[in-house]
GUGU-660875 format. One record per residue (C-alpha): residue in three letters; x, y, z. Coordinates in steps of 0.5 Angstrom, whole numbers, plus 2048, in hexadecimal, padded with zeros to 3 digits. Last residue first. Layout:
{vexse 'Ala' {X Y Z}}
...
***
This chain:
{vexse 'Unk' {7A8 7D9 83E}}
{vexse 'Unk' {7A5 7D6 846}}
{vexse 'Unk' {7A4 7CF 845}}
{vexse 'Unk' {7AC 7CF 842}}
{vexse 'Unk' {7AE 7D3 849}}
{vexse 'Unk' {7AB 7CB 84C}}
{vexse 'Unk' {7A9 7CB 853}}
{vexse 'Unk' {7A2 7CA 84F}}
{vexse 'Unk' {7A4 7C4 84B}}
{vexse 'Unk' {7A8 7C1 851}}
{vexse 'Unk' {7A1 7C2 855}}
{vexse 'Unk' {79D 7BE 850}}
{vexse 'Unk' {7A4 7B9 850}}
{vexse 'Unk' {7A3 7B7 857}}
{vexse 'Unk' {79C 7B6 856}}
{vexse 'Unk' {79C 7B1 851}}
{vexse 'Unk' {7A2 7AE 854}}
{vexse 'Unk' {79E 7AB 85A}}
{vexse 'Unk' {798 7A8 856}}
{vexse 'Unk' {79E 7A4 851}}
{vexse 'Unk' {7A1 7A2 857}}
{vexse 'Unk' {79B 7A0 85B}}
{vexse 'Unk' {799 79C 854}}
{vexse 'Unk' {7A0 799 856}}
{vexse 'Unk' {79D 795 85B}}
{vexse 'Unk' {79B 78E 859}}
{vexse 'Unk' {7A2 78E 854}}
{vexse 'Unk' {7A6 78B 859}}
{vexse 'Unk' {7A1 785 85A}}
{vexse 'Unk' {7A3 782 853}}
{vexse 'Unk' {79D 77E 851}}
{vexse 'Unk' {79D 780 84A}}
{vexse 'Unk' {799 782 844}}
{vexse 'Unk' {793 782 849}}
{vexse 'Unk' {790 789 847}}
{vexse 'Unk' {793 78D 84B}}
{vexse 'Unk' {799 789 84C}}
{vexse 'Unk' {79B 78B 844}}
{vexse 'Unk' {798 792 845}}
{vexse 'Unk' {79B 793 84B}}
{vexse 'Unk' {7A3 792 847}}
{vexse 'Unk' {7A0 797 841}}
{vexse 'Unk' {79E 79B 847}}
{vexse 'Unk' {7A4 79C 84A}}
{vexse 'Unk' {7A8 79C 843}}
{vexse 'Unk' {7A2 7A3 842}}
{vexse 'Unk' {7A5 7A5 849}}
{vexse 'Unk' {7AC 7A5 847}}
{vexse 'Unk' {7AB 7AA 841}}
{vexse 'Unk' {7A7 7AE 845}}
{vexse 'Unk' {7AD 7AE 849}}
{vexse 'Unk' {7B2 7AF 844}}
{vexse 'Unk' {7AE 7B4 83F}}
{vexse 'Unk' {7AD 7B9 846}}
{vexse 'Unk' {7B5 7B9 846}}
{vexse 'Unk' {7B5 7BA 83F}}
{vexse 'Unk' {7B0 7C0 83F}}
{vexse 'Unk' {7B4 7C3 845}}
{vexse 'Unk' {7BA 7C3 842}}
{vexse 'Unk' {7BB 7CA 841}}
{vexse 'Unk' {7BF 7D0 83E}}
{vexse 'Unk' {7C3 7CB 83A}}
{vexse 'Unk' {7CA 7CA 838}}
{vexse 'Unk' {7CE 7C5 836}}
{vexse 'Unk' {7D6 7C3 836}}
{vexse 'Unk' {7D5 7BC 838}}
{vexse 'Unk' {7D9 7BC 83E}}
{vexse 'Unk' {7D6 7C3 841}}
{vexse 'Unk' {7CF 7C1 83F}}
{vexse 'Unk' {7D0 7BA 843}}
{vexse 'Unk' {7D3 7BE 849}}
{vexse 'Unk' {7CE 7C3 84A}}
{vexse 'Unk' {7C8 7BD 848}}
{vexse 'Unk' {7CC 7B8 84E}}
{vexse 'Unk' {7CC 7BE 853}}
{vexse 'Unk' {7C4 7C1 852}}
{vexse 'Unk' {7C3 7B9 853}}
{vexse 'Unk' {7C7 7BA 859}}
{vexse 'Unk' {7CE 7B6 859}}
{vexse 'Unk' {7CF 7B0 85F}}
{vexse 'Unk' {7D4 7B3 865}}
{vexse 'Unk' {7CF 7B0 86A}}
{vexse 'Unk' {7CB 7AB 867}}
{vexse 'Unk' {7C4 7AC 864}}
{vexse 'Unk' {7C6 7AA 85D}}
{vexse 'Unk' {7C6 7A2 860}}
{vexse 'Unk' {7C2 79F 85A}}
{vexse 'Unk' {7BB 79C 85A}}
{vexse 'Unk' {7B8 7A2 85E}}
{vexse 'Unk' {7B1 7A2 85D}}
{vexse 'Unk' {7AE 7A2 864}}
{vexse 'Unk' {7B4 7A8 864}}
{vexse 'Unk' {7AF 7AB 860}}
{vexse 'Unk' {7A9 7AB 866}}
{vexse 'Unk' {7AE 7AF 86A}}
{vexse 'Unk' {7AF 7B4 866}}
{vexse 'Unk' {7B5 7B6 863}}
{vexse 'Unk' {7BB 7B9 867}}
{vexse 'Unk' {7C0 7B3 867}}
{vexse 'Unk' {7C0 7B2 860}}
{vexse 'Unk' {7BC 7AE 85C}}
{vexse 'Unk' {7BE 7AD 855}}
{vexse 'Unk' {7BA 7A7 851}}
{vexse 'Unk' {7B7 7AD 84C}}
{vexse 'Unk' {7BE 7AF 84C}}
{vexse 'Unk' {7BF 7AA 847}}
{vexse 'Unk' {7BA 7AC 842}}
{vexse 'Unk' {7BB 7B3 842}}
{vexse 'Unk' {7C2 7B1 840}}
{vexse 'Unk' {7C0 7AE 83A}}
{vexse 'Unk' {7BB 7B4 839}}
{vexse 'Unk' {7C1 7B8 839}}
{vexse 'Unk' {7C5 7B4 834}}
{vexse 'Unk' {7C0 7B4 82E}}
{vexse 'Unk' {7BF 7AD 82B}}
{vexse 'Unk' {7C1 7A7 827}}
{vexse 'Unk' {7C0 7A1 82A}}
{vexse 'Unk' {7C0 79C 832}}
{vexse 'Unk' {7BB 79A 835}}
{vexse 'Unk' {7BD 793 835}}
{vexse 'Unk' {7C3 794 837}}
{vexse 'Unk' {7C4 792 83D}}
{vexse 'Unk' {7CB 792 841}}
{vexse 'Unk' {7D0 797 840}}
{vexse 'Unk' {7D8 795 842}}
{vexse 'Unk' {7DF 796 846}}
{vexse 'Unk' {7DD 79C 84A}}
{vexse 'Unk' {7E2 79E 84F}}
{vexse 'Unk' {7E0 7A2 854}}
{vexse 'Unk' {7E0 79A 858}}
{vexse 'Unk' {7E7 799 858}}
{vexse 'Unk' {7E9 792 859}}
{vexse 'Unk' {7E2 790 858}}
{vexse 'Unk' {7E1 794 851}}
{vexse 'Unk' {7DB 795 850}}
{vexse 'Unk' {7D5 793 84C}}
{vexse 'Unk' {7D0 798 84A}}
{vexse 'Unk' {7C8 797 848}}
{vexse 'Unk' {7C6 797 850}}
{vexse 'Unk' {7CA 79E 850}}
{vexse 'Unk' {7C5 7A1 84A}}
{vexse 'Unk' {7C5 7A1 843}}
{vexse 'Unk' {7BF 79F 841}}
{vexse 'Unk' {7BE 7A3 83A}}
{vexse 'Unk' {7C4 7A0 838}}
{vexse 'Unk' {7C5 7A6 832}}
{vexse 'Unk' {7C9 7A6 82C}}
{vexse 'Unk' {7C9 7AD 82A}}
{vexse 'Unk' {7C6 7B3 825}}
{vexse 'Unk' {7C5 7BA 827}}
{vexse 'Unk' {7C1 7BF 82B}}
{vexse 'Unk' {7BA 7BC 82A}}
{vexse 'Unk' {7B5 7C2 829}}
{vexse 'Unk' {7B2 7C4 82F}}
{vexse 'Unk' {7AB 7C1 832}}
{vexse 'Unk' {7A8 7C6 836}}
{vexse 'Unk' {7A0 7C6 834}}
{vexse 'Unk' {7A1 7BD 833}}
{vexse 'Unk' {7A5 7BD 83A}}
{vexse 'Unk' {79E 7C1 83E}}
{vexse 'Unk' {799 7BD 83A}}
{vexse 'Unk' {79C 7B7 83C}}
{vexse 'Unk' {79D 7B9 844}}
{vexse 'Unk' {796 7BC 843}}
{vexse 'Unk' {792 7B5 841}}
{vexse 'Unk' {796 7B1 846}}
{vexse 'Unk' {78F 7AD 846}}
{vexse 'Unk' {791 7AA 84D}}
{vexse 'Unk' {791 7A3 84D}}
{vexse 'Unk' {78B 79E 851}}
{vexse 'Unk' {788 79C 849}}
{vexse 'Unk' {78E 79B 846}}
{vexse 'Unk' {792 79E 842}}
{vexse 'Unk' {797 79A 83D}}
{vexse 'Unk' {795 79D 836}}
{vexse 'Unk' {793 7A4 838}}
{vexse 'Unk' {79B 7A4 83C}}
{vexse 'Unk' {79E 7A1 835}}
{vexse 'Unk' {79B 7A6 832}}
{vexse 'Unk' {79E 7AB 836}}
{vexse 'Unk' {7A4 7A8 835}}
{vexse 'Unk' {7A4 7A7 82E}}
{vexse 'Unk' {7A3 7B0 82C}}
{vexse 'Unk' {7A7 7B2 832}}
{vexse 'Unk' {7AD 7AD 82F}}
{vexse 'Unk' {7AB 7AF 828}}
{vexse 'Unk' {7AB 7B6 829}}
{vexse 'Unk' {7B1 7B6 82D}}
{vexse 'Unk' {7B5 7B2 827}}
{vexse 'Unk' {7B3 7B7 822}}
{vexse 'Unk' {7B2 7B2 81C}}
{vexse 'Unk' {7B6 7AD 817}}
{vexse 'Unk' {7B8 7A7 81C}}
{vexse 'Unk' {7BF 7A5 81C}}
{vexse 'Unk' {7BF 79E 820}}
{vexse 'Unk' {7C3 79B 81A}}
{vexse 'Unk' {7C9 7A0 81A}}
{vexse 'Unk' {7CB 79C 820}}
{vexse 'Unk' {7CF 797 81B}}
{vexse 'Unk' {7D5 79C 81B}}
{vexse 'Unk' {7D7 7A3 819}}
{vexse 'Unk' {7D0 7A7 81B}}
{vexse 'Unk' {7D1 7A5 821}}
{vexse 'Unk' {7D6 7AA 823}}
{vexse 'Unk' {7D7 7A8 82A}}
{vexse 'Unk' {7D6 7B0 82E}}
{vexse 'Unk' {7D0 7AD 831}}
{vexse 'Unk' {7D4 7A7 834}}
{vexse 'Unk' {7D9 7AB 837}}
{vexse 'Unk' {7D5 7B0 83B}}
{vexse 'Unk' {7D1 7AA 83E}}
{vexse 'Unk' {7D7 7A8 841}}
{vexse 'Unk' {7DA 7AE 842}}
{vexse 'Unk' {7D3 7AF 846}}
{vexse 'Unk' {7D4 7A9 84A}}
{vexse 'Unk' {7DC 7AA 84B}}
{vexse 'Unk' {7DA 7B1 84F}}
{vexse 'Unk' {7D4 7AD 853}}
{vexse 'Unk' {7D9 7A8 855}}
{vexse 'Unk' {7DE 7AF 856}}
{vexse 'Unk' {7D8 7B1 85C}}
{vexse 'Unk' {7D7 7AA 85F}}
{vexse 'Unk' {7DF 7A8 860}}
{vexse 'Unk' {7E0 7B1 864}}
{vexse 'Unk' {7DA 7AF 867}}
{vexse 'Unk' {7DF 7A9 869}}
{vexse 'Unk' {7DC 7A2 867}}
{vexse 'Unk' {7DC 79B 86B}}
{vexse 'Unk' {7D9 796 867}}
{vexse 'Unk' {7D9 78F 86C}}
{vexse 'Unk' {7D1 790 86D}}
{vexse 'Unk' {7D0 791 865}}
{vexse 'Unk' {7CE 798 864}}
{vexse 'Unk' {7C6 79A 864}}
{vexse 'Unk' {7C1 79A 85F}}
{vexse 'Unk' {7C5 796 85A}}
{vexse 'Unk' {7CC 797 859}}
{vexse 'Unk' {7CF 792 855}}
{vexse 'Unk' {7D6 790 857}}
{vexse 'Unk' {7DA 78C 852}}
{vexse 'Unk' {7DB 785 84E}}
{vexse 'Unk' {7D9 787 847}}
{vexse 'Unk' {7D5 781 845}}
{vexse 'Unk' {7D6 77E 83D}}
{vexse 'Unk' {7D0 77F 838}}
{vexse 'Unk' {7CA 77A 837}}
{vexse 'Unk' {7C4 77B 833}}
{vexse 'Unk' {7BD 77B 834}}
{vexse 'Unk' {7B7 779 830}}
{vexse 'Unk' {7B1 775 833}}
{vexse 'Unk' {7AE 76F 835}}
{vexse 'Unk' {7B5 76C 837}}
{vexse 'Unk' {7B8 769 831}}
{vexse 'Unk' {7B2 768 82C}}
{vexse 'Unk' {7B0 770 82C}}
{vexse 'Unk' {7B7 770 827}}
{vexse 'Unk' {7B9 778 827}}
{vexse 'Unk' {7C0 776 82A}}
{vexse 'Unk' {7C5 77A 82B}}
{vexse 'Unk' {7CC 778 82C}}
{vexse 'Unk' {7D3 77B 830}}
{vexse 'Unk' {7D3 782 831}}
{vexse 'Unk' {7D9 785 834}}
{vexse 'Unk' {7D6 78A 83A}}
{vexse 'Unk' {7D6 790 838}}
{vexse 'Unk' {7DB 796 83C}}
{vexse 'Unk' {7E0 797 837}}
{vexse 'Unk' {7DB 79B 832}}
{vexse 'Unk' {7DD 79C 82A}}
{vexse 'Unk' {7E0 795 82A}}
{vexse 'Unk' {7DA 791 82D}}
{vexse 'Unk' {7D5 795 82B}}
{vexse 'Unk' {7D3 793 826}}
{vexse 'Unk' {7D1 78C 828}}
{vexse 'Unk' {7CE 78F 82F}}
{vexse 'Unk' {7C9 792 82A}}
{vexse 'Unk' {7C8 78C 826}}
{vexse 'Unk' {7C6 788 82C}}
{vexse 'Unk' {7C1 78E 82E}}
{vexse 'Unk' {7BE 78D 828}}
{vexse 'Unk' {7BE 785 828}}
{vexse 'Unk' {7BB 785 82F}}
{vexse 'Unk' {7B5 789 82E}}
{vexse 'Unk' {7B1 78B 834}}
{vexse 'Unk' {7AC 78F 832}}
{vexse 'Unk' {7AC 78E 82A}}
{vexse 'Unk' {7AC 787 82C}}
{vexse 'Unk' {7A5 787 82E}}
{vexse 'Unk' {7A5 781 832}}
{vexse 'Unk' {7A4 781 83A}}
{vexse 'Unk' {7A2 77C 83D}}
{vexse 'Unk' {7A8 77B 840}}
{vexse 'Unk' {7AD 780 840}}
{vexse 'Unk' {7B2 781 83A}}
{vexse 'Unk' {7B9 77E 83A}}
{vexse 'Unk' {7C0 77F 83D}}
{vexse 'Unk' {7C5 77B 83E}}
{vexse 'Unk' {7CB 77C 842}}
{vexse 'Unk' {7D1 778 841}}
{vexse 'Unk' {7D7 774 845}}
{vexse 'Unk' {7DC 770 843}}
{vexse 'Unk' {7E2 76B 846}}
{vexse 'Unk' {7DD 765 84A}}
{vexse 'Unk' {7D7 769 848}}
{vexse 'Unk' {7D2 76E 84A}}
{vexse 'Unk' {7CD 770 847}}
{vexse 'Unk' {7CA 778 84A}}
{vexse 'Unk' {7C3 77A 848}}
{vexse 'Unk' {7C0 781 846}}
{vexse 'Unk' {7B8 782 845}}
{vexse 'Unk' {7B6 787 840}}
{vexse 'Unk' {7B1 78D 843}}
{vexse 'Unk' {7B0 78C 84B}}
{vexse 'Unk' {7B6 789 84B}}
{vexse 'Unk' {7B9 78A 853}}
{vexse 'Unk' {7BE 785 856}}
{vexse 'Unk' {7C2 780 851}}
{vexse 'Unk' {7C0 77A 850}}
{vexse 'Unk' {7C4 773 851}}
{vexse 'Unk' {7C6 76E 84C}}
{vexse 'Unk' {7CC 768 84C}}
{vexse 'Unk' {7CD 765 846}}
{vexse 'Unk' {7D1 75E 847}}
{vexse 'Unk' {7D8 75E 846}}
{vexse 'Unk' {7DD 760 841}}
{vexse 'Unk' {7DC 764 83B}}
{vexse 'Unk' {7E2 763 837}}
{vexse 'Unk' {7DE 766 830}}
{vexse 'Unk' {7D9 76B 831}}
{vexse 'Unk' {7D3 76A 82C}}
{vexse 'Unk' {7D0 763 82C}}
{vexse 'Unk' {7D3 763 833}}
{vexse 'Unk' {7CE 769 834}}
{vexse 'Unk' {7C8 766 831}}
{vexse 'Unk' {7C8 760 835}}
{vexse 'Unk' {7C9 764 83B}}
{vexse 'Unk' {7C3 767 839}}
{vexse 'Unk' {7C0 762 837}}
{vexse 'Unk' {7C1 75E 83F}}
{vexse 'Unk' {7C0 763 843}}
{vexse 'Unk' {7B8 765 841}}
{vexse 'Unk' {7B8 76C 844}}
{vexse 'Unk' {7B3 76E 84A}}
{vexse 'Unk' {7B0 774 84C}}
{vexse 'Unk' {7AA 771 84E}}
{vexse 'Unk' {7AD 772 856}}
{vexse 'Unk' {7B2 776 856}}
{vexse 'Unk' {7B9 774 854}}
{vexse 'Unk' {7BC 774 85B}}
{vexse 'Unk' {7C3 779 85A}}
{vexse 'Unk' {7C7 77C 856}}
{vexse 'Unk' {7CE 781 858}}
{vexse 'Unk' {7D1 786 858}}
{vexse 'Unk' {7D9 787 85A}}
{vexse 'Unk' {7D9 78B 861}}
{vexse 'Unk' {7DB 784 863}}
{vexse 'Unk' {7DA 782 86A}}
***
């Protein structure tokens, strides 16, 4: 069995029209042979991503969720462009291929880059994956390098400058978070009225500027099979701007779950940082403040922002099942989610040496 990712079943209302877009690329993609074959990769609570396959090539495509469509969530082209300027100031995205912001096709825009055939880590390791302590712990050193990389690009030097906004970064992203956690509340939610003070009162300015992924975690990460602390590419850029380092960070360790952490937080766990040998989150900030060359008294702020953060996209996912904007059954319980974390992030702000200056 290959440890190489693989897509599966597309579920069930899910499905693309097989026939435009094998039209589309053979408009587009000279000497393809065969037929289109399409299947979907696991995950996708955001964007949905699907494997084509055909006799000589293979692509991914990505688009937005059904019945979803306020571009400004999910836009494809940005993240398109993103890709496209990345590509000779950062060797681990993907080629792109097409964008295509015509509804007529599929129903929605997309766009199709080429596959990375690699490991994916999800919640746990692939079944013939066999990792040392010693494997896990400079996997977790090359993730860290990795993102060290990418906050040092100097954007300002290419087509990425576009994403600058003027403004303090922190105060914007605590600011639109908050107001995208109002928007999306529902009735059975926490109020988070406390988390949201709390990160409002103790906000630092921004560090400095970078090009951030704010989705950087193992699940976004492809791996070399030959050698799987090898990165050989970022996936998902959706997110991705011109932001602070620190609070990129925050994001990533938001889905950090060591060993040690409560049990309900492992019934979050969609990568496997609870194995032995894996860095703590006090480990990962250490390494990451010693690459960069950053340096702070606290990163309490940025851990709390990261999962307040995580839940407010929670709830936006709730929210669409909440009222009926999708069937997907995955989202019924994430309301338990959001419940859970208010709690935990009450007792984070309390522990926190930032409470008590």
């Amino acid at each position: 069995m290959s440890v190489v990712d693989s897509a599966g079943e597309i579920r069930s209302g899910e499905e693309l029209d097989v026939q435009a877009i094998d039209t589309y690329l053979k408009d587009r993609v000279p000497d393809l042979e065969g037929d289109v074959s399409i299947s979907q990769f696991p995950g996708g609570a955001s964007n949905l991503t699907y494997l084509l396959t055909y006799s000589n090539r293979e692509f991914v495509l990505r688009r937005p969720p059904f019945g979803h469509k306020a571009k400004s969530a999910h836009d494809m082209g940005r993240e398109f462009r993103v890709m496209q300027g990345l590509q000779d100031v950062y060797p681990y995205v993907p080629k792109m291929i097409a964008f295509c912001d015509d509804d007529a096709v599929i129903g929605s825009e997309f766009y199709v880059m080429e596959r990375l055939r690699g490991v994916i880590l999800r919640a746990d390791f692939p079944k013939d994956l066999q990792l040392s302590e010693n494997d896990c712990s400079q996997l977790c050193y090359s993730m860290v390098d990795r993102l060290v990389d990418l906050h040092q690009i100097d954007w300002e030097q290419t087509s990425l400058k576009e994403l600058a906004r003027p403004g303090d970064y922190v105060e914007r992203q605590i600011s639109g978070w908050c107001d995208r956690f109002l928007k999306s509340h529902t009735d059975d939610a926490p109020d988070y009225a406390e988390v949201m003070a709390w990160l409002k009162a103790h906000q630092p300015a921004q560090i400095r500027q970078c090009l951030v992924h704010n989705d950087y975690r193992f699940d976004n990460l492809v791996l070399d099979p030959e050698n799987p602390m090898n990165i050989i590419g970022v996936l998902d850029w959706e997110m991705a701007t011109i932001g602070d380092p620190l609070m990129d960070l925050g994001n990533s360790l938001a889905y950090w779950i060591q060993k040690d952490d409560p049990q309900p937080l492992h019934l979050l766990r969609r990568q496997p940082t609870h194995r032995p040998g894996m860095l703590t989150r006090r480990q990962v900030v250490d390494y990451y403040l010693e690459k960069s060359g950053l340096n702070i008294d606290s990163f309490d702020f940025y851990e709390v922002y990261g999962i307040f953060r995580l839940v407010v996209i929670i709830q936006q996912i709730y929210y669409r099942y909440f009222h009926g904007q999708t069937q997907d059954k995955r989202f019924a319980g994430f309301i338990q989610v959001v419940k859970y974390l208010e709690g935990y992030l009450r007792d984070k702000i309390s522990a926190s040496s930032l409470s008590q200056a």
